[in-house]
N, C-alpha and C positions, 0 to 999 in steps of 0.2 A: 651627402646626406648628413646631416646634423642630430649626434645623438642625443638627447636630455636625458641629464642624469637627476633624482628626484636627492636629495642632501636633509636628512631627517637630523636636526640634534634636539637635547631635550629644553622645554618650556622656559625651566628654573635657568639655562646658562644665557637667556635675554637678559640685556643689562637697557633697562628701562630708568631715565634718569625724571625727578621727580616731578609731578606734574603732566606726566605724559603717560599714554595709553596707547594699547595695542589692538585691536579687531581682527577674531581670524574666523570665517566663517566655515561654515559646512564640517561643524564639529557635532561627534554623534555625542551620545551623554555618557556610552564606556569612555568614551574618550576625556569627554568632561570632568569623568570623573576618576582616570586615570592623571590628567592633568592636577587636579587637588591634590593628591596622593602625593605626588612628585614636588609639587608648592612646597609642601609642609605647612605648619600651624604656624611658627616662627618666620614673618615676613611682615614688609609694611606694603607691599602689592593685596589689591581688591580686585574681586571677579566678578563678576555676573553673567549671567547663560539664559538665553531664553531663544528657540526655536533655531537652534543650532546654529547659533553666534555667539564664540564668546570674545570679551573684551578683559583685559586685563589692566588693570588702573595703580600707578601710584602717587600716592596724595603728596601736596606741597606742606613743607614743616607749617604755612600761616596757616591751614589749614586744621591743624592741631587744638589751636588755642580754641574758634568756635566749637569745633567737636565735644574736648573737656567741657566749657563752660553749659552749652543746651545739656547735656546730658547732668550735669550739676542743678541746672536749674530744673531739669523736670524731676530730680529726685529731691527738690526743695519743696514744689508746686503738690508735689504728691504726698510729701509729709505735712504741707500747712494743709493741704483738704482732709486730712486723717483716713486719707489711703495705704495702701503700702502696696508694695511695685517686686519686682528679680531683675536684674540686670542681666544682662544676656550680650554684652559687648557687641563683637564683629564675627560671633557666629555663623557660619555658614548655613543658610536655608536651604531647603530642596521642596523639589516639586518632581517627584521620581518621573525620570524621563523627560523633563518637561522645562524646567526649570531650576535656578539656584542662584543666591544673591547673598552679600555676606556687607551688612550696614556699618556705617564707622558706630554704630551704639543702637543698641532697640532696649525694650521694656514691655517685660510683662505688667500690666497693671490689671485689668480685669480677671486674667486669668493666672494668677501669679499662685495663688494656691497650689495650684496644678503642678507649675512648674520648680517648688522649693525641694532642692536635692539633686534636682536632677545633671547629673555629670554628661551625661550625652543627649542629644534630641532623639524622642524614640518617632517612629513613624506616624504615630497618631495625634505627633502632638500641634497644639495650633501654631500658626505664626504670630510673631510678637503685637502687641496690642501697635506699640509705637518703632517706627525704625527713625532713622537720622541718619544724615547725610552732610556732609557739608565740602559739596561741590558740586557742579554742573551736572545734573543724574540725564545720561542719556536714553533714548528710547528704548533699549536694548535692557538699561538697567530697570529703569518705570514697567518694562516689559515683565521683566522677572518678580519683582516685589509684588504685580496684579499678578504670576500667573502663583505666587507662593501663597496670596492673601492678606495681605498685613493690611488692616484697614487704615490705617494712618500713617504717614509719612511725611517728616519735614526735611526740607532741605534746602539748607543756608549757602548762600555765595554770593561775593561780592557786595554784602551789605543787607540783603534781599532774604529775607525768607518766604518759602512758598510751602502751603498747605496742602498738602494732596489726600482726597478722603476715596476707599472704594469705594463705588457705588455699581453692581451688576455686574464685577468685573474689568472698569474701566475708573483711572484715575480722574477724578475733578478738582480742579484748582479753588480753595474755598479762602475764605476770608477768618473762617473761626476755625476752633479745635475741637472735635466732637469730644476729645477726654477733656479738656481744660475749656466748658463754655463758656464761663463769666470773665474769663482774662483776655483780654488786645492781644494773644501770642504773636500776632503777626506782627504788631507794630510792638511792642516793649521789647524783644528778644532784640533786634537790630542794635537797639539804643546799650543795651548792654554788654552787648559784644562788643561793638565801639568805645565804649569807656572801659573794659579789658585793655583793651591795646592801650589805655593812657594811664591804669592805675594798677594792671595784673589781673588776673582772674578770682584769686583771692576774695579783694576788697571791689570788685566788682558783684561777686556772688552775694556775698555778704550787702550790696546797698541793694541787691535786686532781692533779697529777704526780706530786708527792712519795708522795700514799697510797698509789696504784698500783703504784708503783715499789717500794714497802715490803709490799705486798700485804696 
């Protein structure tokens, strides 16, 4: 008779090399969120959890470069409409019991009021107007972001940006930005990224100001 012996170590001693991800299901949410604990704040691994799957992700360094630049240009696009926005990085979401998702960058914009000061998310507070992504968002991860609420979500890879707006609950893939209607987001953000990789992110932000500005 063959004994099996069960070999419990903890999360944080996976050596996950970049660009690769982990799925381990039939995770309760003590757990889930004993597992954050254990993460720390200090890491370049992303989680997400939704209906007790969680997936642990970390990003490729090209990856980088998109990430800074969208989140540059929606804090450009928000200062040319005479909006004003809170940045809220790679926060971690929650959906107590339910849910948790932590974006490479979101943005308070409508509700940004709300959120100036705030050092910690308190329970009642909404999900970020806008999140970002920039890579493949799996089901698990799309899972989490609808069961936290965030009604807008972009997410860039390989060239491709995709629009996802809530609607009832359920992501839909749109062609426009319900924050930014009058702008192509879908088509000019590609073209900008691509000219990053040939002139810097810099003097790419900077010509993707000037077009705006020129309309």
């Amino acid at each position: 008779m063959t004994t099996v012996i069960r070999v419990a170590k903890p999360v944080s001693q996976m050596q996950l090399a970049p660009g690769s991800a982990v799925t381990i299901p039939d995770v309760s949410w003590s757990e889930f969120e004993a597992i954050l604990a254990e993460l720390g704040h200090k890491r370049r691994s992303r989680v997400a959890y939704s209906q007790g799957t969680l997936e642990i992700m970390v990003p490729l360094p090209e990856h980088e470069i998109p990430r800074d630049l969208l989140s540059d240009i929606v804090k450009a696009l928000v200062r040319f409409q005479g909006r004003r926005y809170e940045p809220f990085g790679s926060t971690t979401f929650k959906r107590e019991g339910v849910a948790g998702v932590e974006p490479d960058a979101c943005f308070y914009i409508q509700n940004y009021q709300r959120m100036i000061g705030r050092r910690r998310l308190e329970p009642d507070d909404p999900p970020p107007d806008l999140a970002i992504q920039s890579d493949v968002t799996s089901k698990t991860k799309l899972d989490a972001y609808a069961a936290v609420g965030v009604p807008e979500l972009w997410v860039y890879d390989s060239g491709t940006l995709k629009i996802y707006v809530l609607r009832d609950g359920i992501y839909l893939v749109s062609d426009d930005s319900p924050l930014f209607e009058d702008i192509p987001i879908k088509q000019i953000i590609p073209n900008f990224v691509e000219r990053a990789w040939q002139v810097g992110n810099l003097q790419a932000l900077e010509e993707f100001e000037v077009a705006i500005a020129n309309g």
